[in-house]
N, C-alpha and C positions, 0 to 999 in steps of 0.2 A: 441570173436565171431564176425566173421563179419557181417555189417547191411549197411545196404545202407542208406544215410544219404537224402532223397529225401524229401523235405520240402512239397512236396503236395502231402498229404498220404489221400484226403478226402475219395477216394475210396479203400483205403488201407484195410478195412475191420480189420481182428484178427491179418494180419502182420502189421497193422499198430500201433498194441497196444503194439507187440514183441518190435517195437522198442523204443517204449516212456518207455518201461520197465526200456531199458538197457541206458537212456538216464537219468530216476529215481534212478536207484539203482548207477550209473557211481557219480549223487549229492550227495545220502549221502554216500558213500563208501569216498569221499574225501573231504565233508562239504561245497562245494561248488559251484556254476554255472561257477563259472570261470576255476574252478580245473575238473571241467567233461569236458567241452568242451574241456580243452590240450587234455586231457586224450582220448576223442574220434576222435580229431582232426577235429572240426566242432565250428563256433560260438558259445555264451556264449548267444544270441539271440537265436538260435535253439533249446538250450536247455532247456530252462526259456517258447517257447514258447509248446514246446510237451509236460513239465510236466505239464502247466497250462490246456493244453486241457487235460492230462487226469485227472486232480482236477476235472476239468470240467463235464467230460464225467460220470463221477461215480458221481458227485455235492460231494464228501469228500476233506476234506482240510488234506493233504498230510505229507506239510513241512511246518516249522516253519522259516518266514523270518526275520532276523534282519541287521543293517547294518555290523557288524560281523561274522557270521555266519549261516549256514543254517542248520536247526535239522530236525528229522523225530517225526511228532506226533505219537500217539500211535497207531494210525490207519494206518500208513505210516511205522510203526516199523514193523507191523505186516505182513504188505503186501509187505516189504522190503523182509522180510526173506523167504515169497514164492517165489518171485522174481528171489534172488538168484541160487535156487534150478532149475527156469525154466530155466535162462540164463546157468546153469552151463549144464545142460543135453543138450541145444544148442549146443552151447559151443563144448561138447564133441563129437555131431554126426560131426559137421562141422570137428574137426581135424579128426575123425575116416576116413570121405571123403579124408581131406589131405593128410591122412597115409604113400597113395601108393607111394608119393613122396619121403617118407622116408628124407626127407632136415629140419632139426631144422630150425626153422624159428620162428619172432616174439617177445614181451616180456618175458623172463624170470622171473616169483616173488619169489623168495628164503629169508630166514630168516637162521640165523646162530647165534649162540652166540659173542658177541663183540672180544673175544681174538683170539678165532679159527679164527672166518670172515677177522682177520687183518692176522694171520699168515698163516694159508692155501687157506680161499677159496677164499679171494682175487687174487691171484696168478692162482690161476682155473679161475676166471671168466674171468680175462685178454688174458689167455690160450684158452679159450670158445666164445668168440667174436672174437680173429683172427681164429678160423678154421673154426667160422661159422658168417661168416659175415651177414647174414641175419639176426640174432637173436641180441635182447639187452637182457638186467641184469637189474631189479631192485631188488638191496639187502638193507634186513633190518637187522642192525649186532646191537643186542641187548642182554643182560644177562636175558632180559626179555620174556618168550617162546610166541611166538603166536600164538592164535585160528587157526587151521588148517581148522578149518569147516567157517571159514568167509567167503571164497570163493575168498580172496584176496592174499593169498600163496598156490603156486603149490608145492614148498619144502621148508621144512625145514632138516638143520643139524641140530642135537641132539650130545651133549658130555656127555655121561657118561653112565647115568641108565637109562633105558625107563619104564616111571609106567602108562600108557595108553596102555593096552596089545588091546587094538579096532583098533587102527592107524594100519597102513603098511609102514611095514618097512625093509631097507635091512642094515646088516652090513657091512660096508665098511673101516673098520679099529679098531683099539687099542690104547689106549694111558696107559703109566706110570704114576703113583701118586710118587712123589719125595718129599722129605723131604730136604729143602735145606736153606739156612742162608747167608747172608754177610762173606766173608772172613774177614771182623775185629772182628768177633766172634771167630777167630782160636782160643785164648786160652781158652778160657771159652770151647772150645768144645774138645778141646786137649785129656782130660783121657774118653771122654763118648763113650759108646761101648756098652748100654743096651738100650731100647726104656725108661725105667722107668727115666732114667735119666736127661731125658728130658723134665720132666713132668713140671719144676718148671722152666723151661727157658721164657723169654715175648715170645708170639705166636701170629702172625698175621690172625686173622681170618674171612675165610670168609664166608659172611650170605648171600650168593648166595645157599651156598653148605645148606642140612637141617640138618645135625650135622658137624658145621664148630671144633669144640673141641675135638672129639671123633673120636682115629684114629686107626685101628688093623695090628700092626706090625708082618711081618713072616720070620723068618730064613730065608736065602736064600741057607745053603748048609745043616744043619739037617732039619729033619721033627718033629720039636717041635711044641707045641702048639702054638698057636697067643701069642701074648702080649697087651691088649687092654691098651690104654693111653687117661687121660682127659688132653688136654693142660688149660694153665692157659693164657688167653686172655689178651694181652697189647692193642691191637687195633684192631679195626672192622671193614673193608672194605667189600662194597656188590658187587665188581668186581673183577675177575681176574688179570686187568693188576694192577687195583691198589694196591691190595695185591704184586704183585713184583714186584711195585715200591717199598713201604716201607720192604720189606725183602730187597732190594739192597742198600736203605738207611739205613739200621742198627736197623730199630725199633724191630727185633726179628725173629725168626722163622715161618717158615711156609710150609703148604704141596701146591706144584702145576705141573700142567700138565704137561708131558715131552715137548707137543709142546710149551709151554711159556716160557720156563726155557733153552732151548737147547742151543739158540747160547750165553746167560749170563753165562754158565758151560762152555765153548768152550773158552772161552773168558778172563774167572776168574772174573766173576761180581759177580757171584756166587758158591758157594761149595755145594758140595751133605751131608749131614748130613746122619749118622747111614746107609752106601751106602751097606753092607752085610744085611741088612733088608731091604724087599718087603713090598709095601702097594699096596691092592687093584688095580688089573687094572680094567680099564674104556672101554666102545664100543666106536664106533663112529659110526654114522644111520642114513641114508637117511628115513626120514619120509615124506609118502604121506596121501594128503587127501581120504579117501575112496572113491574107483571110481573104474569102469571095466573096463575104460580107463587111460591108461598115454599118455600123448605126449610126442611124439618123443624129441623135445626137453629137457624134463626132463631126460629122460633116458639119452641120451647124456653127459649131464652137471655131471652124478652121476657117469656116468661110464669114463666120464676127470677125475673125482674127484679122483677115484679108481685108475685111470691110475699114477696119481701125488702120491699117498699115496704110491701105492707099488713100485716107485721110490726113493722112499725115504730112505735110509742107516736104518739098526737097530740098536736101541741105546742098 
């Protein structure tokens, strides 16, 4: 949202509180007086001295100061989260104003999961800054989802199942579930041709997924029934990439994503294990925070995204 940074607001009236808002919610959105001022691109002075007037002005004590960190009391929690809500409707008239320009322009805040964000959307965002040079990127590439409604991510990529049917969401691709092993497994996997068979092999598991153990195998040229299988857990990884590391070091079996696995099968780091059996495909979802507005820039970045996806060879 833009705000004019004018240190002599005495007569600033109700826009002079708009901006001590966003100069309050900029401290604890980042824990800090030093981290808000980068952030709004104004002293660490200015910032420190508009949240004290508005301590002031209401006589409530806000934030909690220590030489480590700065907290929001409960009263400051509370009125953080209204905050929010008024900055973000700003926020949104201001770009609807923007629109007509139709020019991405600005911060981008995106969140992706850690394996996708290194293998695809990295490669987009690099893609997304040369064609729109006016715009940055800030990506949080985590296994961990984030709060959409913080007000501190405009998208998030989602890999797999979406169980929050309230978000807005578009799909924008597919991924394969593979089942795949160390080639110094060749002979142990030599005679296997059944999903059962595999039940008692070490299995790499991971506790990202909510049944890392539990996988339903389907024919790929009759139409039989599934084959449901309980793997039997050697080791327990809560990441993607770390899971195939240790499947390419040999600790065992495991199921992962066709984008993590592709160019280690291309390559022979890895083998496809029981490859006439299908497991569960996955979406891929541009999720937004509910709003009657997008900007221009998000759309942008989703539909680079689309552009790279459907670029991409079928495996």
């Amino acid at each position: 949202m833009p705000i004019a940074h004018n240190q002599d607001d005495a007569s600033g009236g109700n826009f002079a509180n708009l901006k001590r808002l966003a100069y309050f919610a900029a401290v604890v959105e980042t824990g800090s007086f030093t981290a808000a001022a980068e952030r709004l691109s104004i002293t660490k002075a200015v910032v420190s001295q508009q949240v004290a007037r508005l301590e002031a002005e209401f006589k409530t004590s806000l934030l909690t100061r220590t030489t480590r960190k700065v907290a929001p009391t409960d009263a400051g929690r509370a009125f953080y989260q209204r905050c929010a809500l008024i900055l973000k409707e700003a926020g949104d008239a201001f770009d609807e104003l923007a629109e007509v320009a139709q020019t991405p322009s600005g911060t981008l805040r995106l969140t992706a999961p850690l394996d996708y964000g290194i293998t695809a959307i990295v490669p987009v965002i690099t893609d997304f800054c040369r064609r729109y040079p006016q715009c940055k990127v800030d990506a949080a590439l985590s296994d961990q989802s984030l709060d959409l409604m913080s007000g501190q991510v405009e998208l998030a990529i989602r890999v797999g199942w979406l169980t929050d049917l309230h978000l807005q969401a578009r799909q924008i691709g597919t991924f394969r579930q593979l089942l795949v092993a160390s080639p110094a497994w060749g002979k142990q996997l030599a005679g296997i041709a059944q999903p059962q068979q595999i039940a008692t092999l070490p299995f790499i598991a991971n506790t990202a997924l909510r049944a890392p153990l539990e996988w339903s195998f389907t024919p790929g040229e009759a139409k039989r029934q599934r084959v449901d299988v309980t793997m039997q857990s050697a080791v327990s990884l809560d990441a993607t990439l770390a899971v195939r590391e240790a499947v390419r070091q040999g600790a065992g079996l495991s199921v992962l994503p066709d984008y993590a696995v592709k160019q280690d099968l291309q390559e022979g780091h890895l083998v496809e294990v029981l490859p006439r059996w299908t497991l569960p495909s996955g979406g891929i979802h541009a999720v937004f925070p509910a709003a009657r507005f997008r900007p221009v820039k998000v759309r942008a970045f989703v539909d680079l995204l689309q552009e790279h996806l459907s670029a991409q060879p079928q495996q």
